[in-house]
Structure formats: structure tokens, C-alpha cells
py3Dmol code that shows the C-alpha trace and the ligand (Angstrom):
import py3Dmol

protein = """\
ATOM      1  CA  UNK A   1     112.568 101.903 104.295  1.00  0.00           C
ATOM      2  CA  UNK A   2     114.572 101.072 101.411  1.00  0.00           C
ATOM      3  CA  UNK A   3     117.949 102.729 100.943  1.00  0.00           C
ATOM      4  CA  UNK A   4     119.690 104.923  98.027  1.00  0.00           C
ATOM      5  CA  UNK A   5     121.028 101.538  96.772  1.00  0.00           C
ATOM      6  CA  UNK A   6     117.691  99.501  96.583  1.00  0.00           C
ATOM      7  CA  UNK A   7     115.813 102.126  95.058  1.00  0.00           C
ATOM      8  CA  UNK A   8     118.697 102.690  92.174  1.00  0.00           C
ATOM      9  CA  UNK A   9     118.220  99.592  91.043  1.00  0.00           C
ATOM     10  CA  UNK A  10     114.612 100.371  91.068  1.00  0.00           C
ATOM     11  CA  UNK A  11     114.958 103.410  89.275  1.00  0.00           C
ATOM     12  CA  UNK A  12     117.530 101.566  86.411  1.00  0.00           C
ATOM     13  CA  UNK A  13     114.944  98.720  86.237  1.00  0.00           C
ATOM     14  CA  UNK A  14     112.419 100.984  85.267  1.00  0.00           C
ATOM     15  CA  UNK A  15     114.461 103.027  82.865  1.00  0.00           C
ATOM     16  CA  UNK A  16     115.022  99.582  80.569  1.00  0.00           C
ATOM     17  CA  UNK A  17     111.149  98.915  80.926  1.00  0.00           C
ATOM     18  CA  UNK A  18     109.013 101.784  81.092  1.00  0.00           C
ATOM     19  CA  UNK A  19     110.857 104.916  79.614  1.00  0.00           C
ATOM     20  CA  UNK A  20     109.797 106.187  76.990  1.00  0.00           C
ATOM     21  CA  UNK A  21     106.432 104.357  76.963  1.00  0.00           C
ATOM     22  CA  UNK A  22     102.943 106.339  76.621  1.00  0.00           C
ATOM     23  CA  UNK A  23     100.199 105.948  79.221  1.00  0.00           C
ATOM     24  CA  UNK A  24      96.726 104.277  77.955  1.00  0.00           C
ATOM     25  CA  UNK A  25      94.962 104.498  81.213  1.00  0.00           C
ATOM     26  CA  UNK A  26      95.797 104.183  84.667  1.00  0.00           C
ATOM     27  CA  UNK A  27      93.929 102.479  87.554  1.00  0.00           C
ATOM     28  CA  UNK A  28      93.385 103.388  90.887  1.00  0.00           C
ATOM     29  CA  UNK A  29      92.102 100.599  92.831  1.00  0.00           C
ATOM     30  CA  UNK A  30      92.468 101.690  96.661  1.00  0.00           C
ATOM     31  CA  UNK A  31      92.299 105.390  97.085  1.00  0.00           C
ATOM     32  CA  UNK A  32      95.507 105.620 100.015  1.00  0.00           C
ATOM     33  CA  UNK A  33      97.703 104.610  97.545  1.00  0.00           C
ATOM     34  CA  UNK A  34      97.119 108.400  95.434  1.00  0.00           C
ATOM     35  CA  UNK A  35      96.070 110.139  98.915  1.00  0.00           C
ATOM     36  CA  UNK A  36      99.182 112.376  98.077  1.00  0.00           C
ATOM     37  CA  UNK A  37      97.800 113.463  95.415  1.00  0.00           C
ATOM     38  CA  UNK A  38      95.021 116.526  96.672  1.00  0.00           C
ATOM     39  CA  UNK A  39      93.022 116.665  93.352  1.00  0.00           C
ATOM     40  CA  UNK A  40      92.345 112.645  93.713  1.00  0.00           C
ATOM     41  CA  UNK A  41      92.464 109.512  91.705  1.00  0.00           C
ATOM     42  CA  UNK A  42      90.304 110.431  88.738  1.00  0.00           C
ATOM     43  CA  UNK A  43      92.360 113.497  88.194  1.00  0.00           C
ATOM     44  CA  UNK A  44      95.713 111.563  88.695  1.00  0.00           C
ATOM     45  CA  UNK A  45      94.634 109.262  86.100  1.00  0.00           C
ATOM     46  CA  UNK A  46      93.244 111.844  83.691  1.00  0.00           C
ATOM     47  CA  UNK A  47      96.580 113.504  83.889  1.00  0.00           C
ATOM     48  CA  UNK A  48      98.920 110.356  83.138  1.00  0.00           C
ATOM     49  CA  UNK A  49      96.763 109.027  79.677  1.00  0.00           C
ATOM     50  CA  UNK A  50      98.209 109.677  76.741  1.00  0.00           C
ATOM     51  CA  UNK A  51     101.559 111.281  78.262  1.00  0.00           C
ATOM     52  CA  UNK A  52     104.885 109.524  77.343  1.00  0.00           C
ATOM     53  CA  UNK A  53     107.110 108.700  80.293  1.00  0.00           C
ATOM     54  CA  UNK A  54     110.563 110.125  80.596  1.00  0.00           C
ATOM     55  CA  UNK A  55     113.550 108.719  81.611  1.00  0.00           C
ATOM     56  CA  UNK A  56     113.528 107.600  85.702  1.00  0.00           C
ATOM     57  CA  UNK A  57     115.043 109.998  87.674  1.00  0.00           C
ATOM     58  CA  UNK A  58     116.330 109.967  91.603  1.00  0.00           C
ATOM     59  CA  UNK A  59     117.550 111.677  93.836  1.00  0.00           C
ATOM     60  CA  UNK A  60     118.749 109.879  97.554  1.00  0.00           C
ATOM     61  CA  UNK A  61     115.800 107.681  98.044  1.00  0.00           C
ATOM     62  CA  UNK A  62     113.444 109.303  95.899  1.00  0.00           C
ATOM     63  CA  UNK A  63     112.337 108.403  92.786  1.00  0.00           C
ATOM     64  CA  UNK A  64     110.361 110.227  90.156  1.00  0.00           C
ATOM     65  CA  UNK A  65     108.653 109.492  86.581  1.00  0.00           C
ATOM     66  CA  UNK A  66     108.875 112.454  84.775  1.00  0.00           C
ATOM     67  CA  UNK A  67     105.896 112.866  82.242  1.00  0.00           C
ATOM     68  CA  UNK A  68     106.716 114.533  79.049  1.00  0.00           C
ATOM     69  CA  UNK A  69     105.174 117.980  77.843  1.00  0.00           C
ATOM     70  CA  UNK A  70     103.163 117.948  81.396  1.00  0.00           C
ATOM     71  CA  UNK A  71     106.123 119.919  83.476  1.00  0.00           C
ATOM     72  CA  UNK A  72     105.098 117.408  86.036  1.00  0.00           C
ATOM     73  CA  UNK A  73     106.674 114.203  87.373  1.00  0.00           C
ATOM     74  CA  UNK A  74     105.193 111.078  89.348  1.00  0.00           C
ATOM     75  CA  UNK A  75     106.621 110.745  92.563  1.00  0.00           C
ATOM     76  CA  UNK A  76     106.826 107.446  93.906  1.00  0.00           C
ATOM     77  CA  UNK A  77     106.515 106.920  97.454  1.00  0.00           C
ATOM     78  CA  UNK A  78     107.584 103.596  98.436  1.00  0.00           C
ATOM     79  CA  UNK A  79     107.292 103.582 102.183  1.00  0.00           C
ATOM     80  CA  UNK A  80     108.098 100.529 103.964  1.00  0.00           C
ATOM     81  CA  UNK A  81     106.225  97.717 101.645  1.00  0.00           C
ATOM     82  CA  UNK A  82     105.701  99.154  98.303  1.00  0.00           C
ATOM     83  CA  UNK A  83     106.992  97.660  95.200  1.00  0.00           C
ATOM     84  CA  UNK A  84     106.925  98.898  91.723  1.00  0.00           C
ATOM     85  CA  UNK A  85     106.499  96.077  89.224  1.00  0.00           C
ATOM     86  CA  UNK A  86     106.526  95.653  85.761  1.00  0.00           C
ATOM     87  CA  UNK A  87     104.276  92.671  84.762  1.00  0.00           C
ATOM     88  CA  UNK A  88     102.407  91.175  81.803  1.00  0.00           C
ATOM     89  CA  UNK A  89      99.030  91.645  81.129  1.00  0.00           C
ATOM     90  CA  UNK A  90      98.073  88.118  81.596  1.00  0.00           C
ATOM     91  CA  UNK A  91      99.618  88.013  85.110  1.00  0.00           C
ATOM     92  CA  UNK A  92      97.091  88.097  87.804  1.00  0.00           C
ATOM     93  CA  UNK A  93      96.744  90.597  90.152  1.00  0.00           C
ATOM     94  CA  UNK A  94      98.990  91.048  93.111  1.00  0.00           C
ATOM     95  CA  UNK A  95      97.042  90.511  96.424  1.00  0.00           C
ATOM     96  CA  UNK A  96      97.996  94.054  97.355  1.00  0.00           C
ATOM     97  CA  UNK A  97      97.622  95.689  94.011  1.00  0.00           C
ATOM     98  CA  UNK A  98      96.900  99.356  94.130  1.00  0.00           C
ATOM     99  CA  UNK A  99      98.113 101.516  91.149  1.00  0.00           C
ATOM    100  CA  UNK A 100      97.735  99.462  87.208  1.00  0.00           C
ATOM    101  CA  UNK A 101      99.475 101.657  84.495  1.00  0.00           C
ATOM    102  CA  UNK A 102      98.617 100.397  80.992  1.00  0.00           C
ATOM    103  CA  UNK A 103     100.464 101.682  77.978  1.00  0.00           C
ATOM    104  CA  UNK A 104      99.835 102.214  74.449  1.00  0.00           C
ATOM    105  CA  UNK A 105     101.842  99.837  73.006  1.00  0.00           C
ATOM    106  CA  UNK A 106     102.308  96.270  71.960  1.00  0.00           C
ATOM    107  CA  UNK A 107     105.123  95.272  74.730  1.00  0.00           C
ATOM    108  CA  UNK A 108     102.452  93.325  76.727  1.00  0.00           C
ATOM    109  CA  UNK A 109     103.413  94.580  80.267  1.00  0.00           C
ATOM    110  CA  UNK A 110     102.249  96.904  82.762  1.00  0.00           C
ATOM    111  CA  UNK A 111     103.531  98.932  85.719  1.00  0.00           C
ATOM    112  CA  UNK A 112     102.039  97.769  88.799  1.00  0.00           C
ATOM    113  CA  UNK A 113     101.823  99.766  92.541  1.00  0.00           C
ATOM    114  CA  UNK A 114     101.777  96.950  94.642  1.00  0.00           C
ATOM    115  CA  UNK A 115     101.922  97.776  98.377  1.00  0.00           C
ATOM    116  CA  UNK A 116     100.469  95.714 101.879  1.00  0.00           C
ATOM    117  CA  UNK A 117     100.712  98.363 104.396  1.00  0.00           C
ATOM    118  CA  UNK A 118      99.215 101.115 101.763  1.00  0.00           C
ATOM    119  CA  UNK A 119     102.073 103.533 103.527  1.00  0.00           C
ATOM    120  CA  UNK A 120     103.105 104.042  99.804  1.00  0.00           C
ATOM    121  CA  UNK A 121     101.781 105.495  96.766  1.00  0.00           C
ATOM    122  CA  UNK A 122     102.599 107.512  93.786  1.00  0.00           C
ATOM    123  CA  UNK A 123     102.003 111.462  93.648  1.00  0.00           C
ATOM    124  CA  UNK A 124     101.651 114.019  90.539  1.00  0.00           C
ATOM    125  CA  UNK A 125     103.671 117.441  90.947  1.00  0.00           C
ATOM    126  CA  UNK A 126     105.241 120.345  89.100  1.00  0.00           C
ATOM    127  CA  UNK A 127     108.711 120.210  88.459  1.00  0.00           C
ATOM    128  CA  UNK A 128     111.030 122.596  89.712  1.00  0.00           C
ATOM    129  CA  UNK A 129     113.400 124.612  87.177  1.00  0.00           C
ATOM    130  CA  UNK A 130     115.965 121.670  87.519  1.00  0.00           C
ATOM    131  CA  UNK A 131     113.146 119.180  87.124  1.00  0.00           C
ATOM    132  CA  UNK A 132     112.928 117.906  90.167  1.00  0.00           C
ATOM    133  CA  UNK A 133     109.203 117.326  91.870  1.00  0.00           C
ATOM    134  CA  UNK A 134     108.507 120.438  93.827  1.00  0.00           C
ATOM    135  CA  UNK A 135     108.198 118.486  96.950  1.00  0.00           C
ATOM    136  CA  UNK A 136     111.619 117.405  97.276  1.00  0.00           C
ATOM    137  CA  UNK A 137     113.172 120.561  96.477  1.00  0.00           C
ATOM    138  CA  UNK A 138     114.751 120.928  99.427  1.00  0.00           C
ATOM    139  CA  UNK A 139     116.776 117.611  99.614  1.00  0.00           C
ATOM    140  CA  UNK A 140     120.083 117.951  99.423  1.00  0.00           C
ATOM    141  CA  UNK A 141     121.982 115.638  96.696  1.00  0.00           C
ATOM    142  CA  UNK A 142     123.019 112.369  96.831  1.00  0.00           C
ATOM    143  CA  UNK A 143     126.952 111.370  97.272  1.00  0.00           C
ATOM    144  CA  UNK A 144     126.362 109.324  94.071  1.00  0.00           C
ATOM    145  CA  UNK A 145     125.410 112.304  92.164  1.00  0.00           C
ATOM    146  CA  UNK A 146     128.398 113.711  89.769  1.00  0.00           C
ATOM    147  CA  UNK A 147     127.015 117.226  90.966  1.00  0.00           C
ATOM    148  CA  UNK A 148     127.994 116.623  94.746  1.00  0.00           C
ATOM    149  CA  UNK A 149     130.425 119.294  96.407  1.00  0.00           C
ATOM    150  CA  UNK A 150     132.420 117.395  98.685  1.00  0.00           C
ATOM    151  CA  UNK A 151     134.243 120.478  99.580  1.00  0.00           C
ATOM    152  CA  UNK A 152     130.838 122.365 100.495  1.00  0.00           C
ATOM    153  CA  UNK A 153     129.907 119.220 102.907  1.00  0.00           C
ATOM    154  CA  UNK A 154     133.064 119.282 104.670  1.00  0.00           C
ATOM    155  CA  UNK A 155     132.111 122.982 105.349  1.00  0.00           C
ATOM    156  CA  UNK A 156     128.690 122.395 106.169  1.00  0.00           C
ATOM    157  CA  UNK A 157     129.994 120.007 108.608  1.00  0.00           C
ATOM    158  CA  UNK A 158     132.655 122.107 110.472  1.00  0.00           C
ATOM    159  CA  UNK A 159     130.146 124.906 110.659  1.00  0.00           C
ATOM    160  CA  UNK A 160     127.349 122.505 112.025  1.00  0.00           C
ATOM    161  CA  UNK A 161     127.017 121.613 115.516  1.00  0.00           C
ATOM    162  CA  UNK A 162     126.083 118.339 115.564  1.00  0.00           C
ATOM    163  CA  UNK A 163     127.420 114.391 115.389  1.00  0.00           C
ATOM    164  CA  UNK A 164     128.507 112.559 112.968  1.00  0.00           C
ATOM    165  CA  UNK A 165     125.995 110.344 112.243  1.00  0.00           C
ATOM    166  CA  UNK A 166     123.427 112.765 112.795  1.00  0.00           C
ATOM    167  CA  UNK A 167     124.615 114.439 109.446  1.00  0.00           C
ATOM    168  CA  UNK A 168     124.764 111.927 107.692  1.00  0.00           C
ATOM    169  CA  UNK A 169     121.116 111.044 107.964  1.00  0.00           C
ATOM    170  CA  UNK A 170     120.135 115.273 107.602  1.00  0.00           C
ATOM    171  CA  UNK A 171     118.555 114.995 104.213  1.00  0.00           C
ATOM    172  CA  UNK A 172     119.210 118.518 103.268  1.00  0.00           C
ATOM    173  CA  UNK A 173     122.860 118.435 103.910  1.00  0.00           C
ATOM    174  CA  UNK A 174     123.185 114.882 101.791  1.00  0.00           C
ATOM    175  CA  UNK A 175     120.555 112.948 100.821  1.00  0.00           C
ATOM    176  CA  UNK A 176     120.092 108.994 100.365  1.00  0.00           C
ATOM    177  CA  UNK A 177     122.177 107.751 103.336  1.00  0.00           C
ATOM    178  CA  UNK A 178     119.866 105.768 105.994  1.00  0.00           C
ATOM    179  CA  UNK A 179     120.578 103.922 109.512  1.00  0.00           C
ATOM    180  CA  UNK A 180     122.349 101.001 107.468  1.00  0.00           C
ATOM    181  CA  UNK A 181     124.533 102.594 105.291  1.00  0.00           C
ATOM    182  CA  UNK A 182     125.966 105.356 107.670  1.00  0.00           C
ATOM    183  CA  UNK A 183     126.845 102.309 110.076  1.00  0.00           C
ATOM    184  CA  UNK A 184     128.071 100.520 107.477  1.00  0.00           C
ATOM    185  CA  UNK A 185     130.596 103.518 106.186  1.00  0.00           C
ATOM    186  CA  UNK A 186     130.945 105.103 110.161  1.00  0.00           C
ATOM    187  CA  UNK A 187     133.138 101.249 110.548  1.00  0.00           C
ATOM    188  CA  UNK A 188     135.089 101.276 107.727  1.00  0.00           C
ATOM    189  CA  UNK A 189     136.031 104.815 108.607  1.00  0.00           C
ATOM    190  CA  UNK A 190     136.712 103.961 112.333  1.00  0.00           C
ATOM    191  CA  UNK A 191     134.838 106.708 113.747  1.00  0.00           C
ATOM    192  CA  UNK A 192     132.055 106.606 116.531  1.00  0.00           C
ATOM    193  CA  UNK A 193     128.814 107.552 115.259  1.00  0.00           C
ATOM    194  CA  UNK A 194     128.960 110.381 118.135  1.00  0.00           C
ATOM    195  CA  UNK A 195     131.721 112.165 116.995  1.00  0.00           C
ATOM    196  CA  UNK A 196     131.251 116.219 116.772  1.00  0.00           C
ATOM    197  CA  UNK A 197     131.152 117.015 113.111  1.00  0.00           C
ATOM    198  CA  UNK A 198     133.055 120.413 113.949  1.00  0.00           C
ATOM    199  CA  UNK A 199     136.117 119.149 114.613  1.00  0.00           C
ATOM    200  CA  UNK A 200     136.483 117.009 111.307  1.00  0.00           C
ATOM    201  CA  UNK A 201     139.527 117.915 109.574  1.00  0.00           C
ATOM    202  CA  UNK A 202     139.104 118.083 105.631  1.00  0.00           C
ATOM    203  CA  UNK A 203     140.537 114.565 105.149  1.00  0.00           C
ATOM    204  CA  UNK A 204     138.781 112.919 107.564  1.00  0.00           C
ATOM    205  CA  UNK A 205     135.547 114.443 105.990  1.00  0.00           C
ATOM    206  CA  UNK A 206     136.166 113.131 102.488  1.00  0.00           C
ATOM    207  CA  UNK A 207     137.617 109.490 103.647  1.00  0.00           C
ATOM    208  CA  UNK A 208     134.321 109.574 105.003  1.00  0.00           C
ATOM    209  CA  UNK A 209     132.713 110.333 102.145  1.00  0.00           C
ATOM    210  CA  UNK A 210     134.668 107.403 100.076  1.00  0.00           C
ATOM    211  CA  UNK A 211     133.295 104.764 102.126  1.00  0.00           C
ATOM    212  CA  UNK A 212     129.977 106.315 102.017  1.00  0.00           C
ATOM    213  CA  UNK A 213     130.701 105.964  98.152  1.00  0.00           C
ATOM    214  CA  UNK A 214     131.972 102.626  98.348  1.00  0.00           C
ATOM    215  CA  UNK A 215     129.354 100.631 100.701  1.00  0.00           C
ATOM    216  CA  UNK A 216     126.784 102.084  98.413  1.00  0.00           C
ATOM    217  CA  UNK A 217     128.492 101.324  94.759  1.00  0.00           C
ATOM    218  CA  UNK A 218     129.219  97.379  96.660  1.00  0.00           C
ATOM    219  CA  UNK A 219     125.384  97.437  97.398  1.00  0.00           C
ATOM    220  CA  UNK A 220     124.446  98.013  93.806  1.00  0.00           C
ATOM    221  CA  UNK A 221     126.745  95.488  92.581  1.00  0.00           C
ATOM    222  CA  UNK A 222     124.934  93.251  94.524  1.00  0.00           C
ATOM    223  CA  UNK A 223     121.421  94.253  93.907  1.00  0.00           C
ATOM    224  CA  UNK A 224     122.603  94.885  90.282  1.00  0.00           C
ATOM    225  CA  UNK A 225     122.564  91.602  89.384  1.00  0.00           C
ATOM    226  CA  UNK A 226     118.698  91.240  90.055  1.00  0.00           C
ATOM    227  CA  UNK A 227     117.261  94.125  87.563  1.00  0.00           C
ATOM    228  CA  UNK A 228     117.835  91.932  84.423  1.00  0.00           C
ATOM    229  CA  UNK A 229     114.781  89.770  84.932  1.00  0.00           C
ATOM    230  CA  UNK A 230     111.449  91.801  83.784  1.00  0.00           C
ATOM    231  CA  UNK A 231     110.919  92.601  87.459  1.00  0.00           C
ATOM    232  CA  UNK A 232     111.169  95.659  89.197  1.00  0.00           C
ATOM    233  CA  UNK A 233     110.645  95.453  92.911  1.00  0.00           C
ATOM    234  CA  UNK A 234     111.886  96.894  96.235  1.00  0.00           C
ATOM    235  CA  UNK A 235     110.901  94.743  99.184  1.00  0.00           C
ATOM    236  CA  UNK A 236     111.026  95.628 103.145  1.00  0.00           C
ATOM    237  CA  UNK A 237     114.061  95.293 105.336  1.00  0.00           C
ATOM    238  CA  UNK A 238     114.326  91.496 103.893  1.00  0.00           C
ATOM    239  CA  UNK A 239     114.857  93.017 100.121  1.00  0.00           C
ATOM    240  CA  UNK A 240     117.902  94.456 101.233  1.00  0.00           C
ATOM    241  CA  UNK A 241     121.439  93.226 100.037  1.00  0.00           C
ATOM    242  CA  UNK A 242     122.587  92.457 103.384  1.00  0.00           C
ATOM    243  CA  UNK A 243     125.290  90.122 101.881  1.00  0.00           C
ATOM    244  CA  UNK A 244     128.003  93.208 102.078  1.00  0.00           C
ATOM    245  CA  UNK A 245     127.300  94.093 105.488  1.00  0.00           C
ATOM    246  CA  UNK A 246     129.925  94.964 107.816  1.00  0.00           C
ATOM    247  CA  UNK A 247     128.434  96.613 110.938  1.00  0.00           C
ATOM    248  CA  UNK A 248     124.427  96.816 110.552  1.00  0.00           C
ATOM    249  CA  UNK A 249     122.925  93.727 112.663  1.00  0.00           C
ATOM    250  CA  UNK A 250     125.880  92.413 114.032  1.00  0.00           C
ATOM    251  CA  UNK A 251     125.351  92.673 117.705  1.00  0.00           C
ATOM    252  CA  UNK A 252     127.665  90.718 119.533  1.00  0.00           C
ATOM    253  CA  UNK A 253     129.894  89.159 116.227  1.00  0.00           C
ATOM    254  CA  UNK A 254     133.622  89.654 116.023  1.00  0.00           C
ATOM    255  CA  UNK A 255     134.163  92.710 113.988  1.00  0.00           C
ATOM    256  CA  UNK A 256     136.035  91.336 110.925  1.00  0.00           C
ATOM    257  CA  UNK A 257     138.909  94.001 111.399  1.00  0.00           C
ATOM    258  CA  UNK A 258     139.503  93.378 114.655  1.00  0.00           C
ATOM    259  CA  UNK A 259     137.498  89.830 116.769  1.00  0.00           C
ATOM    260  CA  UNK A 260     136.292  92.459 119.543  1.00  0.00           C
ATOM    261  CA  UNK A 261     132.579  91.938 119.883  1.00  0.00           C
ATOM    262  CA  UNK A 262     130.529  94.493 118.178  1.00  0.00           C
ATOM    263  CA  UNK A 263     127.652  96.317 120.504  1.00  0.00           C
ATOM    264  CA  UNK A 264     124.354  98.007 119.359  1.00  0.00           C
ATOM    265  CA  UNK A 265     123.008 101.091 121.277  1.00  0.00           C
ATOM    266  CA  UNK A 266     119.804 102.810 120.785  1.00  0.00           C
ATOM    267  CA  UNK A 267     119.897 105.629 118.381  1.00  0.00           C
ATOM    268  CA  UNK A 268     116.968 108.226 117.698  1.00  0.00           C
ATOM    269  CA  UNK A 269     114.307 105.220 117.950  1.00  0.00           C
ATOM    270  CA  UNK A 270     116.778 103.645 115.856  1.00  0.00           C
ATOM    271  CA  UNK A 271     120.332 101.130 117.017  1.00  0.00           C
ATOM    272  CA  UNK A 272     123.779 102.633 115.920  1.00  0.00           C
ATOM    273  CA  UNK A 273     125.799  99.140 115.438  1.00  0.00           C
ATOM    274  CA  UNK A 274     129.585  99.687 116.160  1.00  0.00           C
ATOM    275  CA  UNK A 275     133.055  98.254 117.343  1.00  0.00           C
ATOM    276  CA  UNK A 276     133.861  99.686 120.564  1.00  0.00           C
ATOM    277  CA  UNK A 277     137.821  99.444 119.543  1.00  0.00           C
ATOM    278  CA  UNK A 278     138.294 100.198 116.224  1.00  0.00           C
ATOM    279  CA  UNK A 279     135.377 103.389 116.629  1.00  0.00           C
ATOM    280  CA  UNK A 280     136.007 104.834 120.414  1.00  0.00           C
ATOM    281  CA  UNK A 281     133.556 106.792 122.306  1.00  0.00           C
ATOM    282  CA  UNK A 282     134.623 110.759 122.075  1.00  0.00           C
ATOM    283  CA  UNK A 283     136.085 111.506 125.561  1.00  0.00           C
ATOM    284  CA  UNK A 284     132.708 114.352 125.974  1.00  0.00           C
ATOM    285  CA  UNK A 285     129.456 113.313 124.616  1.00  0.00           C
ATOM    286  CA  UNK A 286     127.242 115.463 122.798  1.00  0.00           C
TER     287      UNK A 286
END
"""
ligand_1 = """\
1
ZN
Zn 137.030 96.410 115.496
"""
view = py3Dmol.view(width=600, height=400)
view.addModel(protein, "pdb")
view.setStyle({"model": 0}, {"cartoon": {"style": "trace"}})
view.addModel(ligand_1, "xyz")
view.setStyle({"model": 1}, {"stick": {}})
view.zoomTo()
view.show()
């Protein structure tokens, strides 16, 4: 799954190239890829043409189209292979094209839902109040988001019984942070992904935080670079910008703080990558 990173640069891609454009027609050509949406691809279509697009929005790792006047936004689901693209007319279709958006203009591109393992797809819904899709109302904000309290997560952590890493990936406590990036900021911060949230001490909670900050703001930096080209795309676990990682994959390299070999261990059907010096085991696991 991509990460809050990869799908920021996504979402700035397609605020340079399709904000603010209105929808001609859209086509639906495999029905998985609008399966989220109940009413069906002949409604979702009928709904998008003639409705100007707002600008991108996100929030953790997902992105929405708001559609003007409609109260309703396009959720895009990108699931492990799907990529949003922003082509020219005359380009021929992706392999795995699902979703064409045309628009009513004279730019000569198109948005294009291209996705192999049809996990994906894009979704109509109301808006919430705060105009967010009403799905996702319950996710939590993202520690890139100028509304974030740190303060209230530093509570939410002391009150919750549960480990470190564990609350980092609990969506409605902070949002956007996946298996990479938690290992990534748990080694900068020296602490064990096991570590009992309730005994975090306020500046241990927002050091935390900073790195969580910092390994994503040095992942756009480095995806950043990409969105220029007329090309919007989020790719697998290969798209990633695995050039700043620290922690994530290393099995059995020196860690670069300290030359001890770092270990993987299985993790919720996932691996937690670490340093056993720099991040010791608590004494009693949880
Ligand atoms: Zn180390």
C-alpha cells in the first residue's frame, strides 16, 4: 500500500493538472474498479459530467476529488497497484485501464484509473460538514496536517493500553503512518516498537512525533522531485522512495548509528525492522 508520502505527491500532482477542470464524460471500462460505488457505473458517471473538480484533498493515505456544487467527493482507492494518471488523448490505453475521465476543455489530457490487481477504484460520497467523504469520517488526522493536536495524542497515548507501534498504525488516533514509516521514525527515536504507550512521558511523545514529521517531509522531498513531469502515478512497494530509508528492509545491515546488525521480527502479518542496541526490548512484553 502506498504511504502518506507517496500519495501527497499524488494528491499535489493532481492539484497542478486536474483542479479546477470540468468533467465531459467518464468511462467505466471494468466494473470492480467503481464496485464501491452501490448505485453502479452508469450512475457514477452520470454524476461526474459536467461537474468542475475541486482542489485535491487528503487526509493520511486517502485521497479525495471533491466535485463542486454536488456536496460529494470522489474517493480514490488506490489499493496495492492502482495509479492515477494524467495522460493525453492520443496516448494509448494502459493495459490495465479501468476508469477514463475526459474534460471539457482544450488541455488535451485525461485522468486515467489504471490498476492490475483491480483492488482499487474510485468511489462517489457525501461530504461530511468539514468536507471530508463520509466514509472516512472517522480517521483521525494526519501528523502533516496544521490541525494536529500533539498534546491530545500524547494523552490518547498515556490513557491507551497498548504499544508503541501499535498506535502509530491506529488510524483513528493518527492517520497516514504505515509499517515503513513507523519503523523508519521508531529508529531515529531509539525506541522498541513494543514499548507500552502508557508510560510515555510528554517529551518522549512529541520527539516521537518530530521524526514521524521528519521521515515523512524527507520522503516527499524525494518523491517531490517526480510530480513535475505530466504524470501522476503511485506504484506498488517498488514506487516507494526507499532512497531515505533507515530501518525498513535492512535485515542484517549495520545500523548506520551504531554497526550492530539490524534484525526483523514478525509483526501483525507484518516485520517490525529494528536495532537491537540503540531500540532495547522493554524488560515485560506486552
Ligand atoms: Zn543501532
Amino acid at each position: 500500500m502506498p504511504e502518506l508520502p507517496e500519495v501527497e505527491v499524488v494528491r499535489r500532482g493532481l492539484e497542478r493538472w486536474v483542479a479546477h477542470r470540468t468533467v465531459a464524460d467518464a468511462e467505466v471500462l471494468h466494473p470492480r474498479a467503481v464496485r464501491r460505488h452501490i448505485a453502479g457505473a452508469d450512475d457514477f458517471a452520470h454524476r461526474l459530467k459536467g461537474h468542475r473538480i475541486g482542489v485535491p484533498s487528503r487526509r493520511g493515505k486517502y485521497l479525495w476529488l471533491p466535485l463542486e456544487d454536488t456536496g460529494q467527493s470522489i474517493l480514490a482507492h488506490l489499493g496495492m497497484s492502482g495509479q492515477l494518471l494524467v495522460q493525453p488523448h492520443t496516448a494509448p490505453d494502459e493495459k490495465h485501464l479501468r476508469i477514463r475521465v475526459r474534460f471539457a476543455d482544450t488541455l488535451g489530457t485525461e485522468l486515467r484509473f489504471v490498476d492490475q490487481r483491480t483492488f482499487g477504484g474510485l468511489s462517489l460520497h457525501d461530504n461530511t460538514p468539514d468536507g471530508l467523504p463520509d466514509v472516512i469520517a472517522h480517521i483521525a488526522r494526519d501528523p502533516l496536517d496544521a490541525l494536529f493536536d500533539d498534546e491530545a495524542f500524547h494523552q490518547a497515548l498515556r490513557r491507551k493500553r497498548t504499544t508503541i507501534k501499535r498506535a502509530l498504525l491506529d488510524q483513528s488516533l493518527i492517520s497516514g503512518v504505515g509499517n515503513i514509516y513507523a519503523d523508519e521514525a521508531l529508529w531515529r527515536a531509539r525506541l522498541h516498537y513494543d514499548r507500552l504507550t502508557a508510560t510515555f512521558t510528554r517529551p518522549r511523545s512529541l520527539e516521537l512525533l518530530g521524526h514521524v514529521r521528519d521521515v515523512m517531509n524527507a520522503a516527499l522531498a524525494v518523491g517531490g522531485t517526480s510530480f513535475d513531469s505530466l504524470y501522476v502515478n503511485v506504484n506498488g512497494e517498488s514506487g516507494y522512495f526507499d532512497r531515505s530509508l533507515d530501518a525498513y528492509g535492512r535485515e542484517g545491515l549495520p545500523c548506520k548509528r551504531c554497526g550492530t546488525p539490524m534484525r526483523r521480527r514478525p509483526w501483525m502479518n507484518r516485520s517490525s525492522y529494528f536495532c537491537p542496541k540503540c531500540q532495547r526490548a522493554p524488560r515485560v512484553s506486552s
